[in-house]
C-alpha positions as CSV (number, residue, x, y, z in Angstrom):
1,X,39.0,109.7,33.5
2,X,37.3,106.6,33.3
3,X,38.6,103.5,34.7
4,X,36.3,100.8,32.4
5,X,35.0,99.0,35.2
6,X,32.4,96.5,34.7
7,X,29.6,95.6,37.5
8,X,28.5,91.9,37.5
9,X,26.0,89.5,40.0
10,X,28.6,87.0,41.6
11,X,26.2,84.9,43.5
12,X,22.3,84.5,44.1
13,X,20.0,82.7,46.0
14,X,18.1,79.6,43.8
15,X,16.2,78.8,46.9
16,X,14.5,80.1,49.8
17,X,16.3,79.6,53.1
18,X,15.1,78.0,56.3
19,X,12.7,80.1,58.5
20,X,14.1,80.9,61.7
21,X,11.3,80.8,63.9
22,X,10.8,79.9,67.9
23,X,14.6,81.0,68.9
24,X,16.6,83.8,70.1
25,X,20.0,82.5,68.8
26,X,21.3,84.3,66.0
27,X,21.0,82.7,62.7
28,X,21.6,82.7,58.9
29,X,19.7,83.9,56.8
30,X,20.5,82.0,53.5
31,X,23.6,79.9,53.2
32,X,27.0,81.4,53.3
33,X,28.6,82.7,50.0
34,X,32.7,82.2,49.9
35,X,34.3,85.0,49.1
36,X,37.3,83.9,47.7
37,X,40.9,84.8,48.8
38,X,42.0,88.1,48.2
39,X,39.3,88.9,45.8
40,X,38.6,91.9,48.2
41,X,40.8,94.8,47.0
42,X,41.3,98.3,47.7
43,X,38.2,100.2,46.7
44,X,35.8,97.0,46.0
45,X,32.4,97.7,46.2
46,X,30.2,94.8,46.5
47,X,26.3,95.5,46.8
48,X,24.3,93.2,48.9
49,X,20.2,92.9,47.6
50,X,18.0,90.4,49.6
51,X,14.4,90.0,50.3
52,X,12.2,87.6,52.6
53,X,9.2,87.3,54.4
54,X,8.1,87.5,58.7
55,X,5.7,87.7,61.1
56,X,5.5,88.1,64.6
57,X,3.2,87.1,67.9
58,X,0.2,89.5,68.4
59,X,1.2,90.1,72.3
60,X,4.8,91.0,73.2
61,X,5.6,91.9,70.0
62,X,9.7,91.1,70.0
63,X,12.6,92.9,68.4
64,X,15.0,91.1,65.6
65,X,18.1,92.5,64.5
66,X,19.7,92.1,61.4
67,X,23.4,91.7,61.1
68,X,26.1,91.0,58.3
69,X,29.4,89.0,59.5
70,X,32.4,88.1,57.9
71,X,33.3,84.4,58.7
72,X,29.7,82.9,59.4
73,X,27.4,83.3,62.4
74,X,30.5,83.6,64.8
75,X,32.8,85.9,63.0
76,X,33.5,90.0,62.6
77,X,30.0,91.7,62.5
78,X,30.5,94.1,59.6
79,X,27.7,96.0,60.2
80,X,24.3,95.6,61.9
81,X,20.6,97.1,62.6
82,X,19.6,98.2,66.1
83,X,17.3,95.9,67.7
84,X,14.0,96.7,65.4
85,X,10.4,97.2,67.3
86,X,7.9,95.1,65.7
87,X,4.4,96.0,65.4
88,X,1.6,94.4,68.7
89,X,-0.5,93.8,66.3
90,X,0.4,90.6,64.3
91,X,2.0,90.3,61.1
92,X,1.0,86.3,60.0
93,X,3.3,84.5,62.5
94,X,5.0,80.8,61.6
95,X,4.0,79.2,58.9
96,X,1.8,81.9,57.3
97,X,4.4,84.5,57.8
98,X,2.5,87.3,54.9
99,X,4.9,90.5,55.9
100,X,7.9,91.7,53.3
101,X,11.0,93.1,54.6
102,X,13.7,94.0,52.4
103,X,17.6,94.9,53.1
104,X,20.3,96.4,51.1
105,X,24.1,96.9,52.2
106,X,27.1,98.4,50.2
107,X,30.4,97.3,51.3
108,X,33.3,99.3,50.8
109,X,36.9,97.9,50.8
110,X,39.3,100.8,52.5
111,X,42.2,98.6,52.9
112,X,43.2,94.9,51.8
113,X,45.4,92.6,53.5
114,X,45.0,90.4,56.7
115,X,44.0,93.2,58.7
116,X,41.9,94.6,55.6
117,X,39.3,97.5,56.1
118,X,35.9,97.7,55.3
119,X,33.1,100.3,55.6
120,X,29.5,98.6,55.5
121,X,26.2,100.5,55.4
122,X,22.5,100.2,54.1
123,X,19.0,99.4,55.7
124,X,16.9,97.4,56.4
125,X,12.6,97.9,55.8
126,X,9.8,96.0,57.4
127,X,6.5,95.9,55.9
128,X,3.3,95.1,57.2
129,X,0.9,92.5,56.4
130,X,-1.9,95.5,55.2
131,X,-2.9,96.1,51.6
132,X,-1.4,99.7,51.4
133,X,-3.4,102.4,50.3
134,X,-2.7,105.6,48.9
135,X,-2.1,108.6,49.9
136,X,-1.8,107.3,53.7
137,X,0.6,105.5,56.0
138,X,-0.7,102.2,55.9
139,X,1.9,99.0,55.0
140,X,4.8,102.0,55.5
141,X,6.8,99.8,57.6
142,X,9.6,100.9,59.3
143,X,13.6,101.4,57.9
144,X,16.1,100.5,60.3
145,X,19.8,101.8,59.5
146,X,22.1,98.9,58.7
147,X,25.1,100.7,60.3
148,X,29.2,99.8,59.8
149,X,30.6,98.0,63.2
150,X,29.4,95.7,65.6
151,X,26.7,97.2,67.6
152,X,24.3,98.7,64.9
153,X,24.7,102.2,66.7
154,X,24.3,105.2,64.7
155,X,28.0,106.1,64.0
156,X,29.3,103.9,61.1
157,X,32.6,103.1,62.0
158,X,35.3,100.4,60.0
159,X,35.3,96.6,60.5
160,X,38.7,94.9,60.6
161,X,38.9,91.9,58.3
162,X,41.1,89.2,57.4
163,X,40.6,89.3,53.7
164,X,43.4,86.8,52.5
165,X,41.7,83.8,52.9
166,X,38.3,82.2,51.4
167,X,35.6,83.5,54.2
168,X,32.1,83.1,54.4
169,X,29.8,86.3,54.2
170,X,27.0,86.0,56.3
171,X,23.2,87.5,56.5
172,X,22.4,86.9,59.8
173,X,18.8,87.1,62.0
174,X,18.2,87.2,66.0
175,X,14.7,87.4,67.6
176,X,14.7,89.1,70.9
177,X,11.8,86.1,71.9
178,X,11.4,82.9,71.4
179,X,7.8,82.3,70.0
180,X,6.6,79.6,66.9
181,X,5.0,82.9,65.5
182,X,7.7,85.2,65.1
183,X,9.1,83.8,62.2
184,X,11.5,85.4,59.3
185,X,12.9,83.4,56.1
186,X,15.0,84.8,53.4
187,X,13.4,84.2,49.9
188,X,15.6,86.3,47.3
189,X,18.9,87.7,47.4
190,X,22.3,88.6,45.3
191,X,25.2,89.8,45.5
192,X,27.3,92.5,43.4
193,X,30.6,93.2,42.3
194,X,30.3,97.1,41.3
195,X,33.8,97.7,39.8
């Protein structure tokens, strides 16, 4: 039986955010987006959509991780990437970062309240900076699971959250090097209500 529910884009970017470049402290992505007080309700499906551009230093190629936390850069990591090998062989580094990546999360409400539940999953893709072609493996990229709980293993388990007061969702970067040419921004991304 069908329940009428409507889907609808509850925030966007309108700006590209600052590149985090030449650090190894985790950082966010784009600003934060309020959630607002007990708008998370049993069942809620909210789809997260966002898109940016890196690059990385020729030699030493690093690792980044993506993670998505629930009350900013220092609160509950709702689901994260393992730490992502990039490619020796540079991608446009700093300023002329010319690689796409892309990520996509779905997070699930199990339980509301202030010890509210939430299962969080998606991926994460890296291009590379090389015109594809067809038919062959150049400009795959590599997809990174974007797995529920804190250490962006490969079992998804639930986050507990405290989802009865306005909290910040946060998209968040960390470089495993500190280099000016490994260098990520965030250029597009929005966020869904699904029911």
């Amino acid at each position: 039986m069908s329940r009428q529910y409507f889907s609808e884009t509850i925030a966007w970017a309108t700006a590209s955010g600052t590149a985090v470049a030449n650090s190894t402290t985790e950082t966010i992505l784009f600003p934060n987006l309020t959630v607002p007080a007990n708008y998370q309700q049993d069942g809620r499906l909210l789809r997260l959509t966002a898109y940016g551009a890196w690059g990385n230093v020729v030699t030493a190629a690093p690792t980044l991780q993506f993670r998505l936390r629930w009350g900013g850069v220092a609160g509950t990591v709702m689901a994260a990437t393992g730490a992502i090998n990039t490619s020796t062989t540079a991608q446009g580094g700093g300023a002329s970062m010319t690689a796409l990546w892309e990520l996509e999360a779905i997070i699930q409400i199990r339980s509301n309240g202030s010890a509210g539940t939430a299962m969080t999953n998606g991926r994460a893709t890296l291009f590379t900076a090389t015109a594809p072609t067809v038919a062959t493996v150049t400009n795959l990229g590599t997809v990174a699971p974007l797995v529920s709980g804190a250490t962006g293993g490969s079992t998804p388990v639930v986050s507990t959250l405290d989802l009865t007061a306005d909290t910040g969702l946060s998209l968040t970067i960390a470089w495993s090097a500190a280099n000016a040419a490994n260098s990520i921004r965030g250029d597009n991304y929005l966020l869904e209500s699904l029911n």
